[in-house]
N, C-alpha and C positions, 0 to 999 in steps of 0.2 A: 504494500500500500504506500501510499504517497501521500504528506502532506504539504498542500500547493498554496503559498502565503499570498497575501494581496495588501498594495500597501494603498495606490491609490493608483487614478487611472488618465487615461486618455480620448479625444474626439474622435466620431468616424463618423463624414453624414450619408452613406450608402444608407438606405433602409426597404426592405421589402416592400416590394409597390403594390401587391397584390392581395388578395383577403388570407385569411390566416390560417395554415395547413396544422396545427395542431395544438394541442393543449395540456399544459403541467398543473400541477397540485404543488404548491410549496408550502407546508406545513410548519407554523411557528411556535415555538416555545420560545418563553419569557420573553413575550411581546407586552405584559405589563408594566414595566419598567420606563419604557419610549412613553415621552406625551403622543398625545393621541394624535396631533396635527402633524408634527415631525414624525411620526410612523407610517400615517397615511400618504404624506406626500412621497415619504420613499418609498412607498411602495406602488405608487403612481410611476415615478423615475424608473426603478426596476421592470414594470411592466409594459410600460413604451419599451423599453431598452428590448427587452425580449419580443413587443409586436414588432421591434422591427426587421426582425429575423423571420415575421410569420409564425410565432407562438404568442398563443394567451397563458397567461396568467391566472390562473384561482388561489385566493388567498385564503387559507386554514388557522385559524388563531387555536391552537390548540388549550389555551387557557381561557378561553370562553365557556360558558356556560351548557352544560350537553356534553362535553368533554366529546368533542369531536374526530380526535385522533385517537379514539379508540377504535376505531371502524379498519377494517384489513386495509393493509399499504397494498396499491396498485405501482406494475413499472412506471406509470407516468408521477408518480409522488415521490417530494422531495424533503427532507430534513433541513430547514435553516433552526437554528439555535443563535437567540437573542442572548449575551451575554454582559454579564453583574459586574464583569471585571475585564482587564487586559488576559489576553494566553499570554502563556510562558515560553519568552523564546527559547527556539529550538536553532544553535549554529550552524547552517548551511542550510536551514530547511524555512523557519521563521523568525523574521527578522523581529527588534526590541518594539518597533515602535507599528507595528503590523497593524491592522485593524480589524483583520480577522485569516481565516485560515479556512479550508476542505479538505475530507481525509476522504480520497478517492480508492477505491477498490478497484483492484484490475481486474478486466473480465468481470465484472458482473452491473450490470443494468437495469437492477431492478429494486431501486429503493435503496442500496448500498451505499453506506456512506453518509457524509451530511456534511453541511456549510455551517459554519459559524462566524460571527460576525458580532465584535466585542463597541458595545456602546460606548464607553469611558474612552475607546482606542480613538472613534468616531468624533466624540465632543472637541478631543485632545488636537485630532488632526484638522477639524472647521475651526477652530479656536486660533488655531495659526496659522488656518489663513484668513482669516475671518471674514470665513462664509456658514453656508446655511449647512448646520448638519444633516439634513433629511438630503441633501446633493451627494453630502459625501457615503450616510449611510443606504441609498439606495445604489450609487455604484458601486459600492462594496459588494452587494448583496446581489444584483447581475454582477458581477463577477465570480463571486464564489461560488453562484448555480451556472455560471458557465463551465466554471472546473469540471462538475458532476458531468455536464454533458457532452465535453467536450475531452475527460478524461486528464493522463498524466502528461507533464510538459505541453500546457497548453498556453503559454503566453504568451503575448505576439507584441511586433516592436510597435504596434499603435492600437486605438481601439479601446478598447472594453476588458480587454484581457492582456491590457499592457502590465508591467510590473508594479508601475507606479503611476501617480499623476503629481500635478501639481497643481498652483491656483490658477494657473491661464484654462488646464482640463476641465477643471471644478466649473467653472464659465461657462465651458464646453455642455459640459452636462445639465445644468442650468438654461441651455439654450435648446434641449433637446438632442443636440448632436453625439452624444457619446450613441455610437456601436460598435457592433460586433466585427469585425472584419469579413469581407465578402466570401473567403474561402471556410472562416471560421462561421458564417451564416450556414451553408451549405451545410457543412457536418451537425451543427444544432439541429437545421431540418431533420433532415436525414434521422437522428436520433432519435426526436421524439415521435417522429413518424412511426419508429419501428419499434418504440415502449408500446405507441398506441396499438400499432399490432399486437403485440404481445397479450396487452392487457383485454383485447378483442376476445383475442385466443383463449385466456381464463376462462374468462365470461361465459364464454359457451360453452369450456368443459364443466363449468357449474353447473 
């Protein structure tokens, strides 16, 4: 397994021009902690980020009421983990000032794995540049679900799934313009096209 750190990000204004070839579940834990305005907007950011690759977005609060993520994981569903505090850097793997991290499994595609994405890392890095942390916490959070879908060493020198950003990106993604990369679009389809199979596939042996 691999885990794929993310510090901050970069623009890409390609975006899928066409209507939306398929659709993920991202399931949240310790989404109480984010004010409600700053959680919602990122997760607005995060979800353009990914229509524009031609995936929607459903968002899962799992600390809601009904206890929602009790219900079976499908391939199409995703693990994000809201977190209370900084991770612990890891040398060569995650850097001190990270803002979050994905622990991807090789070979496997089905709910494997999870993104985490540290609020205190969030406030620390819109703090200095003093921007809006809902910019910085929802390109985190399209990025670390890029990891899952996109797999190991998937960084790329621009984009969505660059290593880092800074505050001229943050702008970037504030204006709409952060994505994916055109070849890095392609494998996302692709992916969730073929969870959706998968998950087709259960279905009916139910």
């Amino acid at each position: 397994m691999k885990i794929a750190c993310i510090l901050l990000l970069c623009g890409w204004r390609a975006a899928y021009p066409g209507k939306p070839v398929g659709r993920i579940a991202i399931r949240m834990i310790g989404s109480s902690q984010i004010p409600a305005r700053t959680l919602a907007n990122a997760k607005r950011l995060a979800g353009d980020i990914l229509r524009g690759v031609g995936v929607e977005a459903d968002w899962v609060d799992c600390d809601s009421a009904g206890r929602p993520c009790l219900q079976p994981v499908k391939p199409t569903d995703f693990w994000l983990q809201l977190l209370a505090r900084r991770p612990q850097a890891v040398p060569g793997s995650l850097e001190p000032d990270a803002t979050g991290y994905a622990l991807v499994v090789p070979d496997c595609h089905d709910a494997c794995g999870y993104a985490a994405v540290s609020y205190p890392a969030v406030r620390a890095a819109a703090d200095e540049m003093h921007n809006d942390p809902a910019l910085v916490l929802g390109a985190a959070i399209a990025h670390e679900i890029g990891h899952l879908l996109l797999g190991r060493d998937s960084h790329a020198p621009e984009g969505v799934m660059s290593r880092r950003l800074g505050p001229k990106q943050i702008v970037e993604a504030g204006r709409g313009t952060l994505r994916f990369l055109p070849d890095q679009a392609q494998q996302v389809r692709a992916e969730v096209l073929a969870r959706m199979a998968r998950a087709s596939t259960s279905s009916e042996v139910k």
